[in-house]
Structure formats: structure tokens, C-alpha cells
N, C-alpha and C positions, 0 to 999 in steps of 0.2 A: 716521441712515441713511435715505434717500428712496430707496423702491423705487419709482422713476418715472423716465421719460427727459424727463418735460415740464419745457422749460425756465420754464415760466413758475410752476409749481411750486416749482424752485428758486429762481426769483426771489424769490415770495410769501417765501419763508423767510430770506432774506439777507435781503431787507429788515426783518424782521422781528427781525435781531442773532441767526438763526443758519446754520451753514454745516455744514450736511450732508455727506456722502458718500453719491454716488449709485450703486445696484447697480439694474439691470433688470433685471426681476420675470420676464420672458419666458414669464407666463401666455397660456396657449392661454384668449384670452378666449371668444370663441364653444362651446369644450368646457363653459366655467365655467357660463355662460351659459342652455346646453340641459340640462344638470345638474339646474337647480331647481326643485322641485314646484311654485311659485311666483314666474314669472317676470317679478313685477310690475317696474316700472322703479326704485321703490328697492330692493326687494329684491336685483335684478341689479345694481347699484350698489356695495349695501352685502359681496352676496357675492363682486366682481371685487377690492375693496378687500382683502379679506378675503385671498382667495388671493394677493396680489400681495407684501403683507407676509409670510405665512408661507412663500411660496417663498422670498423671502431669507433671512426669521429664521433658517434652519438653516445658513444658512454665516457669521452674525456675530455669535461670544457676547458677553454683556457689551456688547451694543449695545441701543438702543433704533431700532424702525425704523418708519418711519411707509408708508403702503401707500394708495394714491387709484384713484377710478375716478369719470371722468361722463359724465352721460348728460344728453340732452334729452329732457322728454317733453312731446309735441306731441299733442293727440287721445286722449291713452293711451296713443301707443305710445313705444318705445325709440327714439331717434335718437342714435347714435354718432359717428364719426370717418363722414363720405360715403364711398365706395369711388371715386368720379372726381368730375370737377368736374361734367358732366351730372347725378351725382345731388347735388353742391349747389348746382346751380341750382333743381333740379327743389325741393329743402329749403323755398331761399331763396321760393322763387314758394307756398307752406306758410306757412310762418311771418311774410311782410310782412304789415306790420300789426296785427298777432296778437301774444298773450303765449303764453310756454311756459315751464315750471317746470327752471330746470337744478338737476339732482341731483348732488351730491357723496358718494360715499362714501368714509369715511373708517376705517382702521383702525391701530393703534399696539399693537405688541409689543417688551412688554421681555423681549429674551434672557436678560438674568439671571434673572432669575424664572417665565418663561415666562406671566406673568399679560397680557392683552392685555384693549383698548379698543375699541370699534368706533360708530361712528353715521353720520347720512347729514344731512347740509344742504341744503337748498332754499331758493332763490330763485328768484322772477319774474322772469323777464326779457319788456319790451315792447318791440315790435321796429319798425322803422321802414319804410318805404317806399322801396328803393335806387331808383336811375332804372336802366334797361336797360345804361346806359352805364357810372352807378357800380358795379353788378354786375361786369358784366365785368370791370371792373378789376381789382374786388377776387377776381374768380375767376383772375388773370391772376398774383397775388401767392403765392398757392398758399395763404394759410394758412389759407382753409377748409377744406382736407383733411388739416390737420393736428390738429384741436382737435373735439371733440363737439359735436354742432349744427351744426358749419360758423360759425362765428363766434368771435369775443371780443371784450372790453369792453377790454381792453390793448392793441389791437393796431389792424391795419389797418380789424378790422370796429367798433371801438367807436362811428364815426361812424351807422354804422347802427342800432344801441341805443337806444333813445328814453328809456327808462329802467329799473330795474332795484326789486324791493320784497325785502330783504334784505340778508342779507351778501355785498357784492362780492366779496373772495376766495373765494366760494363760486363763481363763477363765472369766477373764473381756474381754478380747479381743484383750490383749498385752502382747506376754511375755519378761519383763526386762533384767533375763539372756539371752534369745536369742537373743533380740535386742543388747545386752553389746558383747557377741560374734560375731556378723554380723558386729557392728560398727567396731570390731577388724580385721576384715577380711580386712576391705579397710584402715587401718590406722589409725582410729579414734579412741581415749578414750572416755569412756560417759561422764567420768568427763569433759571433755573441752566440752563438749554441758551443764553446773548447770549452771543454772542464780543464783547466789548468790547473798546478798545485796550490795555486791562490783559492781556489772555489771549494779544494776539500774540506 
């Protein structure tokens, strides 16, 4: 179960030989957010993660549900989803040239047991130099207002990415090896979650 509407979340996971069911978490993030005596950029990470999973846990027993949240942090601070493309431009004219650490947090709850997993992934990301022109475009594509940072390494903005010091799924917005460590925490192999062509 992936409490996430990101499709590239989902992706990360198909590709990976499993096939989810997705329920949205429809955490009031910003309430989550101001909530924490400690609203460092992993901690808000790791606790958006956190509530995303357990808002679904309670309506699917006998499931295992996995819960994401990320952030860029640039300077120290939090940089999430932009609110218009003005503020990711304003991001973009921030970050060119420049590295910033994108946070993953990650959390996994088995309903049957109610024993749950949690940690948080970081990667570098180095960013590149768009020209005024390739900006625009890619602000014309919309998918910097759908993704944290304003960016992704999958997609229209990967061209921009110069390069990255980590786990790339960490910056799609899932990371595989943590996910494969967390599922070990409660018992689980990933392997017994592949849908191979045996299982269709």
C-alpha cells in the first residue's frame, strides 16, 4: 500500500517488481509541519512520512503501507512543492549552480502487527545552469510545481541536474535500499513483495 499520489513513486516501485495500491494520505502537511519542537528539514521529513502512513494504516488491516515525504534543503531551509511558478523561478535563480541535500523520509507500517519502520535518505544534488530560455520552458511544462525543490532527475528537469552524490531513487522520492532495510526491520523481504509473471 503507498500512501502517496506521486506518480513517480509509484513508478520507483513497479519498476522495482512491485505493484502497490495507492490510498492518499490527505495529511494537512503544513499543520504536521508547525506541530514539531524541532522543525529541522529531516525531522519534518521524517515526521510528514510518518503521519502519511499512519493516516492510511487505520483503514487497511493485514496490509503493509509504505508513507514518503521530501524536501529540499537549500541554506538550511525547507523547500517543498513551489506555491506558483514565480516562486520556482525565484527557487531555480537559488539553486543554479549550487548543490542542495534532497531529503526522503521514509516510513513503513505493518497493520498486522502494528510494529512500524521509519528513516530519512539524503542525497546531493548539483545543479546546473539553465539558460533564461531553457527555464522558461521547463516552467511552461508545469512539473516544477508538482515535485519538492521544483525539479527532478526523471523527468523534464533531469537535463538540469549536473549530478547527484547518493541514492537516485532517493530523489525520485523513494529510496529502495531504505525501503529493503526498513522492510527488514519488521521481517519482511522485498523479494516476497515482486509480482513476477508467476503471480499473474
Amino acid at each position: 500500500m503507498l500512501a502517496s499520489a506521486s506518480p513517480a513513486r509509484l513508478a520507483t516501485l513497479r519498476a522495482a517488481g512491485m505493484d502497490p495500491r495507492v490510498v492518499v494520505s490527505g495529511v494537512d502537511e503544513d499543520a504536521v509541519a508547525a506541530a514539531l519542537p524541532d522543525p529541522s528539514p529531516s525531522n519534518v521529513c521524517h515526521a510528514l512520512a510518518e503521519a502519511k502512513a499512519r493516516a492510511v494504516a487505520g483503514s487497511v488491516p493485514g496490509a503493509l503501507v509504505v508513507g514518503c515525504d521530501s524536501i529540499l534543503e537549500l541554506d538550511g531551509e525547507i523547500h517543498g512543492k513551489p506555491a506558483s511558478a514565480a516562486d520556482a523561478r525565484e527557487r531555480w535563480g537559488r539553486m543554479a549552480g549550487r548543490s542542495g541535500t534532497l531529503l526522503t523520509g521514509h516510513c513503513v507500517i505493518d497493520t498486522a502487527t502494528g510494529r512500524e519502520a521509519a528513516g530519512v535518505a539524503a542525497t546531493t544534488v548539483r545543479f546546473g545552469r539553465p539558460t533564461d530560455a531553457e527555464l522558461d520552458a521547463y516552467l511552461e511544462t508545469g512539473e516544477p510545481l508538482r515535485v519538492a525543490g521544483a525539479f527532478t532527475i526523471d523527468g523534464f528537469g533531469g537535463p538540469f541536474v549536473d549530478s547527484i552524490d547518493g541514492d537516485p531513487h532517493t530523489v525520485v522520492g523513494l529510496s529502495l535500499p531504505l525501503l529493503r532495510r526498513l522492510l527488514a526491520d519488521l521481517g519482511v523481504g522485498i523479494t516476497e513483495l515482486w509480482v513476477t509473471g508467476t503471480d499473474a
